[in-house]
N, C-alpha and C positions, 0 to 999 in steps of 0.2 A: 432295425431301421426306425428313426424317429420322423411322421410326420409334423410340419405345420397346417392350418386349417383354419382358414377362414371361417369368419361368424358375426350374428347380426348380434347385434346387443338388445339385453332384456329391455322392457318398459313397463312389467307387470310386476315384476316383485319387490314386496315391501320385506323389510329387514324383521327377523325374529326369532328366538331361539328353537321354534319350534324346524327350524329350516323354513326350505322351497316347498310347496305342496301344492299337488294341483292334478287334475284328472290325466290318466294318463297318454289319452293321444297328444295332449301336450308335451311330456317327456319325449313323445316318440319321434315326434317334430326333428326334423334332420339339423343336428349341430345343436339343439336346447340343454340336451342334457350335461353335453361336454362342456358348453359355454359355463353353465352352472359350478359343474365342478373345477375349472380350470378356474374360475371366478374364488373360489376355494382357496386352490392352492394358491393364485394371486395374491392372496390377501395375508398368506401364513411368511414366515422370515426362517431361515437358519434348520430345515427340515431335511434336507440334500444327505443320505444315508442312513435316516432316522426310519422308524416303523409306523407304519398307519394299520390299524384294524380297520376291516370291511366285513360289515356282513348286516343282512338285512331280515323282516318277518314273512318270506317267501309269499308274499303278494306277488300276483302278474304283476311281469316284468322286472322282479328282482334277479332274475339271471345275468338280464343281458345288462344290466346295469353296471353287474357288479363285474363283468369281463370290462367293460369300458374303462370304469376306477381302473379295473388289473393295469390296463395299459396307458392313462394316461398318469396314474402315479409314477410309472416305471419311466415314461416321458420327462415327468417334471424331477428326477433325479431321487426317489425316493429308494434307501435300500432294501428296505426287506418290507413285505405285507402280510398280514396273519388274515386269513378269510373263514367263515364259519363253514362246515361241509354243507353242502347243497344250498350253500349260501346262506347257510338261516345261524344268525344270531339276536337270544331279545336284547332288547336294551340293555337290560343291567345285567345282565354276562358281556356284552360289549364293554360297560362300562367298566368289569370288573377285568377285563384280559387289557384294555388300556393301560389300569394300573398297575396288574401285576405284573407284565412284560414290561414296562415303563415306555410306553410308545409313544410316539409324539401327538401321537390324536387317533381320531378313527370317522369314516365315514357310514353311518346308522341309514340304512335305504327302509323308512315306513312312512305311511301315513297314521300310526299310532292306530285308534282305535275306529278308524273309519272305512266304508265300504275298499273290498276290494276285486280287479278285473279287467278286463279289457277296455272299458270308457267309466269305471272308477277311479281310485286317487291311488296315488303314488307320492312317495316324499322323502329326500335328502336333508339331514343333515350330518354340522361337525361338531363331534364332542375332542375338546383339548385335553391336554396330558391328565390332569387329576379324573379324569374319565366322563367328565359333568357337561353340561350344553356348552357350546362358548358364549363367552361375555360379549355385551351388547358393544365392543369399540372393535371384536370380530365382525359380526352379524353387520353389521352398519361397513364394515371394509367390505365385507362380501358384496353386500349391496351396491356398494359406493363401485365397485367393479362391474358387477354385472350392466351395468349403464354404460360402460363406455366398453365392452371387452370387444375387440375383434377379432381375437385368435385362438385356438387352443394348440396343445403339440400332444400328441398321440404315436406308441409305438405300436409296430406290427409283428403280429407274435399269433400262434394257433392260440383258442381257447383252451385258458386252464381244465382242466376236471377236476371241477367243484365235488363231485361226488366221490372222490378219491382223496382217502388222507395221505399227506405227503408231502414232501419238498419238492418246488418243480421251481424251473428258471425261465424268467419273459424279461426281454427286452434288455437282461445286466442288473435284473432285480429279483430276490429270493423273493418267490411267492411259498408260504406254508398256510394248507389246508390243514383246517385242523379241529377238534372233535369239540362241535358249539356247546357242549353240557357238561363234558368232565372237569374243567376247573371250577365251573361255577357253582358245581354240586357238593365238589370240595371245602370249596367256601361256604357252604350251609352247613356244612360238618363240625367247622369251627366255631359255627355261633350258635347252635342250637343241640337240646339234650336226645340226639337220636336213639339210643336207647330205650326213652320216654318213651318214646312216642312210639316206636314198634313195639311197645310193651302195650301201649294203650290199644292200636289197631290189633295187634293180637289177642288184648279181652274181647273182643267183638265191638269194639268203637268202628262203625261206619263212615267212612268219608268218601265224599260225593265233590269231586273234578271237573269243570266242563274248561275244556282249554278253548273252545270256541272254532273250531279249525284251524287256531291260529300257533304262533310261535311258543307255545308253554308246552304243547302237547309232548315232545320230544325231552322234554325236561321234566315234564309231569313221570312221566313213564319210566325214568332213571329212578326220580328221587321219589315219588309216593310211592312207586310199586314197588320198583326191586330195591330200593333200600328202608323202603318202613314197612311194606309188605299191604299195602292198598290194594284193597281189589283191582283189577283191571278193570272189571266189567264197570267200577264206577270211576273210571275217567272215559269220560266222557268226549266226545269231538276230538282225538288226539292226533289227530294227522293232519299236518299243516296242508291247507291246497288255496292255490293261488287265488281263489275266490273266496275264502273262508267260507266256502260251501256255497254261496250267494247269501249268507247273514252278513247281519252289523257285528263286526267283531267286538260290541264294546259293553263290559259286564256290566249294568245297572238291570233294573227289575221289568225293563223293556225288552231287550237283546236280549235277557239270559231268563225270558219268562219259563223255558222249560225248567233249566233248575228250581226258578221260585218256585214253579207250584209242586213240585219235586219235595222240596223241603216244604213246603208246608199240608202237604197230605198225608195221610194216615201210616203210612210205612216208611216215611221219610228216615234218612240216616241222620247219623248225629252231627254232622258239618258239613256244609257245604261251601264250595268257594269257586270261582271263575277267574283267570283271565283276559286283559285284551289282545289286541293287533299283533305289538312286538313286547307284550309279557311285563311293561309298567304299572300296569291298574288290577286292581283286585275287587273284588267281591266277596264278601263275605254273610254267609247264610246260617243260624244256627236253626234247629228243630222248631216249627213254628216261629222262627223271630228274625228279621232282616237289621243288621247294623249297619249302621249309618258309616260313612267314611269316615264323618268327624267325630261318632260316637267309637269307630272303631281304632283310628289314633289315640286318642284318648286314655282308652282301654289296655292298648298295647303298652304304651307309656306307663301307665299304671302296675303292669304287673310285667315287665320287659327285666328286671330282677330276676325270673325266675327259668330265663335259658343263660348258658353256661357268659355267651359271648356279650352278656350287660349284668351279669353279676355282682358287677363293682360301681351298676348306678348309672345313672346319665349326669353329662354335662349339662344338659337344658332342652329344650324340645322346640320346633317351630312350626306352624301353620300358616298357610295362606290365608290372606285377608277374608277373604268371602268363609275360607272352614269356620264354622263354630266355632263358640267358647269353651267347647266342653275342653280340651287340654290344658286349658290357661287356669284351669280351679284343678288338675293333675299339677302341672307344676310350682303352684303355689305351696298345694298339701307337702311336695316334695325339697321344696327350698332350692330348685334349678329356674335360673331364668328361661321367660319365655319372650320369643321375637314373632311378632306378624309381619308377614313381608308381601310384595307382591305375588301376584298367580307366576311360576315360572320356579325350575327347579333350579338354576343359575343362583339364583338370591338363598339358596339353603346351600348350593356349592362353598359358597363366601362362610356363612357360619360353620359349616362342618371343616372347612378346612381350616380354619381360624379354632376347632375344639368350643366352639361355643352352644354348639348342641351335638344330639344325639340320634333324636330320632326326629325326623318331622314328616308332614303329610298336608296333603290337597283333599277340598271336599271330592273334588273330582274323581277320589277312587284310590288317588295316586299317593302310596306312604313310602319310607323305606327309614335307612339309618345310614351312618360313616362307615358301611364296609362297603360302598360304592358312592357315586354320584349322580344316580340318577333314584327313580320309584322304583319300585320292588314288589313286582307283585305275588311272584312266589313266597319274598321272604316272607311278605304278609302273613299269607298263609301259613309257613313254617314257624311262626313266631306264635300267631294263634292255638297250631297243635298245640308246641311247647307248654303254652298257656295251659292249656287243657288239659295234658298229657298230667302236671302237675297238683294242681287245686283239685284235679279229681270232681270238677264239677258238669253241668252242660253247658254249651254257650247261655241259654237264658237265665240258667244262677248265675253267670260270671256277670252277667247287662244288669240284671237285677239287684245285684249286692252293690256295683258300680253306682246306678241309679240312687238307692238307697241312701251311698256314700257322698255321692260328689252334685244329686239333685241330676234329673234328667234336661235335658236340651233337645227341645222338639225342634227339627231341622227340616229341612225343604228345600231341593231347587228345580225352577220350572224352566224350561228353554223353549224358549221361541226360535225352531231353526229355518234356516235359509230365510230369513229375511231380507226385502230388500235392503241393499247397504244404506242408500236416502235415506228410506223410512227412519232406522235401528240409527244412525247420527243424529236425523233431527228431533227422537225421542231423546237419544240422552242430551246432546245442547237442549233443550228449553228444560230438561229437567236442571241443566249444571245451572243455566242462569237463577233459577231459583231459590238455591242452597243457602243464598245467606238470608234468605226472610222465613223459611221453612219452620225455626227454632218457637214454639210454643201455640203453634199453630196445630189441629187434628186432623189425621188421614183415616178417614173412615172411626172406629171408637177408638185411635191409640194417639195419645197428643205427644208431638214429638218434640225428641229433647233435646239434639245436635244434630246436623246433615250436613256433609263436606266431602269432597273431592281427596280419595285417599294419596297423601303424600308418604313414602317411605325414604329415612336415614339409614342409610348401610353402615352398620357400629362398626365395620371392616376397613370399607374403604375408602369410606364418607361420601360415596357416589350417592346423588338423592333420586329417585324414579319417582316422575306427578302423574297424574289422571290416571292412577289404576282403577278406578271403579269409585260410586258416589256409593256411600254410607249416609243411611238413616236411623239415627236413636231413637229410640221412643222411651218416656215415662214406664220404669217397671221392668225395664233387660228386655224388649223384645231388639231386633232389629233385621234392619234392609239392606238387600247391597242388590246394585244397579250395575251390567257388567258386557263388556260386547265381548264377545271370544272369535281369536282366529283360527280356530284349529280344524273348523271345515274348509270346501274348496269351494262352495256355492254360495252365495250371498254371506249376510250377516247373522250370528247366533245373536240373540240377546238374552242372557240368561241373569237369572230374578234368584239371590237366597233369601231366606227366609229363617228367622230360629227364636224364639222362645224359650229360656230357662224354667222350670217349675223345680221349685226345692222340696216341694211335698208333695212325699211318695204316693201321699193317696190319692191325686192327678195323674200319676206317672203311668195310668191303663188307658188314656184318652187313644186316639186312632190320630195321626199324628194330623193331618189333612184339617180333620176337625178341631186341633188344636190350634193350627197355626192360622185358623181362617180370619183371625183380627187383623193380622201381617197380609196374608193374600188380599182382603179385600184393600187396608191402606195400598199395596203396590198400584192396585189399578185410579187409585184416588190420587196416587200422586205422578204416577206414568202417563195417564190414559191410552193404554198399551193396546186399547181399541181402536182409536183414535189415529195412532198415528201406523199402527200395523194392518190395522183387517183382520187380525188375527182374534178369537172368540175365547182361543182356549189355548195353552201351551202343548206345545211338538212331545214335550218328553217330561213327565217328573218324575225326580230321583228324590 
């Protein structure tokens, strides 16, 4: 039995790849969540016996979420649904059962790498067939619906059991449960020298896991232990729970300060690495030495030759505008174009499907390659063993010879979170009106040499995307990027990079904080991030 059901229409949500997100007694709100996804399927054409993947980073409230999907997918005519067992799949195993099944899309239930619980956050999105976020004439139909929607249609059916693998039938539509880590495991099997790398962990190469409580742990557990032979004892947080314990699930050198000081104490193993929320972001820690994201893409690029499944080279490589320079002097050395694109992994869908790159990455954490559509934070990691398994070196020879080669790039980004929205708008307007007199004028000792409002040309689809973020040049490679992010649910982030190239090596031992201090102090010469926040000091730096 199919019902219809009445509903108020949204008036809070803005359009973005990252989905809906938003604390969860909002979800819980009678008729939100179905408005949302019925907003969804509203928005999609020609899907009526096609396949949707569901599955989500077992945050509160990813169960009963994902029964809802069960039944109003089975409402809006949808034939078959693939679900992850106990509901848990990360992202880029979502992304990867999309593609291999050839499904028509998939609905992703995270809030990535942010708190999660009972009056924490929860978050919906839809990733389209190539497995990747939908494009913004989706995100903007989704939207453009959820303002006027007044109905959803739901059918009546028991709860699946999620925790049982298997074929089960709701509503005239094949639900299969199905085991969230064996394809995706597979899929690491074909790009990377496993061999290697259990050769490596069984010389006594140490690696150190922290999955965070979150979505990596059950996949951690497949692939480091029982197929490279990783200790148990050092994966670390391996059991998804709906709190992620009450942490921040999200690896930088805040959230994951156990591993840091981990790795950098006297008994430390030879690698360390974390993931977040729903398994996109990585962290990467080598003995004594933390890598940078942007230094870490870079690096991967550079020596991504050396596992089985890039052996024949990259197409080209891309970063996000605010990541470092450090891959753009990678692919020069290499004679593969490089693209800057906006923050958002939609704009690396368009070039990987186009074969116009390879590998690309976010300062954010967030890297991966063309054997999915979204980050990767396992692959990260699995690409690093490789790495290492290889060259036979530790990560600080691999950072250090890199350094040597390609000159180091001293990187930085600060966040200012939950700020008020006001405030974080009318700092960057009076900074945007600024931009065209900025050019040969000094912020603090660096006189600047351009500042604009970054515009991106899609070489794909000639779509253009303006106001991603203000960039400042300065005299000498340093430079600024000015950036408001939506990816929390409370006020405004406004997050500040920072980065500095040094080409000579005998600089390359500064403490990075103290190197980039000509760049922090210009930001507040040209922000007054005092001024218009209250704010003395930044929430978090990475």
């Amino acid at each position: 039995m199919t019902r219809t059901v009445s509903v108020t229409p949204f008036k809070d949500q803005k359009p973005g790849t990252s989905g809906l997100r938003k604390k969860v007694p909002v979800f819980q709100t009678p008729g939100y969540t179905e408005a949302f996804i019925q907003s969804v399927f509203d928005s999609l054409e020609h899907y009526q016996g096609k396949t949707l993947v569901i599955g989500g980073d077992g945050r509160f409230y990813n169960r009963e979420v994902i029964q809802t999907a069960l039944r109003m997918a089975a409402a809006n005519g949808f034939g078959r649904v693939l679900v992850g067992q106990g509901g848990i799949l990360s992202t880029p195993a979502a992304s990867h059962l999309i593609r291999k099944y050839e499904a028509f899309g998939g609905l992703i239930l995270s809030a990535s790498h942010n708190p999660g619980g009972p009056t924490e956050d929860f978050g919906i999105k839809y990733n389209i067939s190539n497995g990747g976020p939908a494009p913004e004439k989706i995100t903007d139909a989704i939207y453009a619906r959820t303002q006027v929607i007044d109905r959803y249609s739901i059918a009546d059916f028991a709860d699946v059991d999620l925790d049982a693998l298997g074929t089960f039938e709701g509503g005239g539509m094949t639900i299969e449960v199905v085991d969230p880590v064996a394809d995706y495991a597979a899929l690491m099997e074909t790009l990377f020298d496993f061999d290697a790398i259990r050769t490596l962990v069984a010389g006594g190469f140490r690696v150190a896991f922290d999955a965070m409580h979150a979505v990596t742990g059950p996949y951690a557990r497949e692939i480091l232990v029982r197929r490279l032979g990783v200790d148990p004892a050092w994966v670390l947080n391996a059991t998804p729970l709906e709190d992620f314990g009450g942490h921040h699930p999200d690896p930088n050198l805040v959230h994951a300060k156990e591993l840091h000081d981990l790795m950098m104490g006297p008994d430390a193993p030879d690698f360390g690495a974390a993931s977040d929320g729903d398994g996109d972001r990585n962290l990467i820690i080598g003995r004594g030495v933390f890598v940078t994201p942007s230094d870490s893409l870079a690096m991967l690029a550079a020596n991504a030759h050396l596992a089985p499944g890039y052996r024949n080279g990259l197409k080209g490589i891309a970063r996000s505008m605010p990541t470092s320079g450090a891959a753009d002097r990678v692919a020069a050395k290499l004679g593969v174009e490089m693209h800057e694109t906006p923050t958002g992994w939609k704009f690396f869908g368009n070039l990987l499907d186009a074969g116009r790159c390879t590998i690309c990455g976010e300062e954010s954490a967030g890297t991966g390659s063309d054997h999915v559509r979204e980050k990767d934070g396992l692959w990260a990691v699995l690409l690093w063993l490789n790495i290492l398994a290889v060259r036979k070196q530790s990560v600080m020879e691999i950072v250090e010879d890199h350094w040597a080669e390609y000159g180091r790039t001293y990187y930085s980004r600060h966040d200012y979170e939950a700020i008020d929205t006001g405030q974080a708008n009318a700092l960057i307007g009076a900074l945007e009106g600024r931009l065209d007199s900025l050019a040969g004028h000094r912020a603090g000792s660096l006189k600047i040499a351009k500042a604009d409002s970054f515009t991106y040309h899609d070489p794909v689809d000639g779509s253009v995307s303006r106001n991603q973020g203000i960039r400042i040049f300065f005299e000498g490679g340093s430079r600024l990027v000015f950036r408001l992010s939506g990816t929390g649910t409370s006020g405004a982030t406004l997050r500040i990079y920072m980065e500095r190239h040094e080409p000579d090596p005998a600089r390359h031992g500064q403490e990075t904080q103290a190197a980039l201090s000509p760049v922090v102090e210009a930001a507040e010469a040209l922000a007054d991030i005092r001024k218009w926040t209250g704010r003395t000091a930044p929430t978090v730096i990475t």
